[in-house]
C-alpha positions as CSV (number, residue, x, y, z in Angstrom):
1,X,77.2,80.0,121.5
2,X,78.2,76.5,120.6
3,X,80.7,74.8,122.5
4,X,84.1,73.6,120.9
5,X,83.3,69.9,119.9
6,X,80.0,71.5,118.1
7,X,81.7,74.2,115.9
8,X,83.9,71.5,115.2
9,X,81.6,69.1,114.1
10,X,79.6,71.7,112.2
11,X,82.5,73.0,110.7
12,X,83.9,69.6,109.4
13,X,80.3,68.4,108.5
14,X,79.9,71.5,106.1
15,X,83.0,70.7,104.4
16,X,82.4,67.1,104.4
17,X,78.7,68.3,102.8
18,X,80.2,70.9,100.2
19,X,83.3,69.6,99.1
20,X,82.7,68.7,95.8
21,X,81.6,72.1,94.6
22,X,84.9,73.3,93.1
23,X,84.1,76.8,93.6
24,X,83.6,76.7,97.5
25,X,84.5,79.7,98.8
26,X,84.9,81.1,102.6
27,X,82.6,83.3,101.7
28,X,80.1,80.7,101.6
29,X,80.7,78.9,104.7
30,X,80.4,82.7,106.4
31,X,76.7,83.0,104.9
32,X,75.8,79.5,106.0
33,X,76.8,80.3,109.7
34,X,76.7,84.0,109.1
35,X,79.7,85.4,110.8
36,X,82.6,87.5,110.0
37,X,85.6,87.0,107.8
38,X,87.6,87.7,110.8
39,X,85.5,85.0,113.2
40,X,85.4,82.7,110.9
41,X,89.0,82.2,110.3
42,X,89.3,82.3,114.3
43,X,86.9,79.1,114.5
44,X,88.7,77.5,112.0
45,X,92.4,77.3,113.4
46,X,91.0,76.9,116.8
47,X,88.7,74.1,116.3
48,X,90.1,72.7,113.0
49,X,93.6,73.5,113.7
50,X,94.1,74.7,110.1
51,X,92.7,77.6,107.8
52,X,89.5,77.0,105.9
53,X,91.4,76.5,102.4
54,X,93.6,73.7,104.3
55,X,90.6,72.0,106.0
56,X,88.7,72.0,102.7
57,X,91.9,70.4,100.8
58,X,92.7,68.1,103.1
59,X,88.6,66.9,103.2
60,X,89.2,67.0,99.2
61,X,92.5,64.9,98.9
62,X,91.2,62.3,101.2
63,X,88.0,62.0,99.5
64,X,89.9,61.5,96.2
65,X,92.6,58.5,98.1
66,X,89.7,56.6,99.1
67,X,88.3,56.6,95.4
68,X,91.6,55.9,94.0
69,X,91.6,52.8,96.4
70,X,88.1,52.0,96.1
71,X,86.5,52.6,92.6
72,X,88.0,52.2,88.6
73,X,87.0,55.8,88.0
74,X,89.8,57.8,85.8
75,X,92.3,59.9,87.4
76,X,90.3,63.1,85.8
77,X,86.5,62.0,87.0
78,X,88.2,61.3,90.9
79,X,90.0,64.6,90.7
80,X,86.8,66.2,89.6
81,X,83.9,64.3,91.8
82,X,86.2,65.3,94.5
83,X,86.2,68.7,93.6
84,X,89.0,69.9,92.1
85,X,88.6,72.3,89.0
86,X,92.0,71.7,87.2
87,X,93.5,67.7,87.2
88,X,96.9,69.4,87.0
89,X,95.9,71.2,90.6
90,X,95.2,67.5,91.9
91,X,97.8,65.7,91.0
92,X,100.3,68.6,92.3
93,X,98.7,68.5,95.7
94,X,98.2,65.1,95.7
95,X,101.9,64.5,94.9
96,X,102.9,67.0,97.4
97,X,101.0,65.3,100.4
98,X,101.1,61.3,99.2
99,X,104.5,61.4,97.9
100,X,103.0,60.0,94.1
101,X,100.9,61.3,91.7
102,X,97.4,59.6,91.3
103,X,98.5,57.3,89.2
104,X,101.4,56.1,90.8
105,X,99.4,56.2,93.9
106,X,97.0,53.4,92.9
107,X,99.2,51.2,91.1
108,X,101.6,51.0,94.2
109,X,98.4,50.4,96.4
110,X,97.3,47.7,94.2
111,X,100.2,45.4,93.8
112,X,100.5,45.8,97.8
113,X,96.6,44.7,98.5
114,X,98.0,41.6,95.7
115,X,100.9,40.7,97.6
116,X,99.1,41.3,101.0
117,X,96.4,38.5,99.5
118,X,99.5,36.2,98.5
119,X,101.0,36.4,101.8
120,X,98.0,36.0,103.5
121,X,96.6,33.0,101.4
């Protein structure tokens, strides 16, 4: 049996490992470790604090906040390299957790890290 700090480092490193497969599934993370719907979903609010579907989304949207900070890829190729199947799905949850859609998002980040540079200079 592993102990806490191990299922939840195994845990977070499959989702950190499989997150840009859009069509992750539960299911999948149950063959990997092969347990139980019903264990599985135990493990994940008590080690991760939040249901697999959460944990995966949350892995997702800050994948995706780092790229929009880091990289000139398009809203659509973040939202999809982060693995997202539908940009409208993205920019909904993204919204709904940053306060700003994508686009919004890294404009407003920008101008800060210009005026950050100013006022540092």
């Amino acid at each position: 049996m592993l102990s806490h700090d191990m299922w939840k480092n195994q845990l977070q490193s499959f989702l950190e490992d499989n997150y840009t497969n859009p069509e992750l599934k539960f299911e999948d993370i149950m063959h990997y470790f092969k347990f139980s719907k019903t264990y599985g979903y135990e493990l994940f609010k008590k080690h991760l604090g939040e249901s697999f579907r959460v944990c995966l989304r949350n892995v997702r949207l800050a994948k995706a906040e780092e790229a929009l900070k880091n990289t000139s890829d398009s809203i659509s190729e973040i939202a999809y390299q982060c693995g997202f199947a539908y940009l409208s799905t993205f920019s909904r949850v993204f919204k709904a957790t940053y306060g700003d859609n994508p686009t919004t998002y890294r404009r407003k980040w920008k101008l800060q890290q210009i005026l950050n540079s100013r006022t540092n200079s």
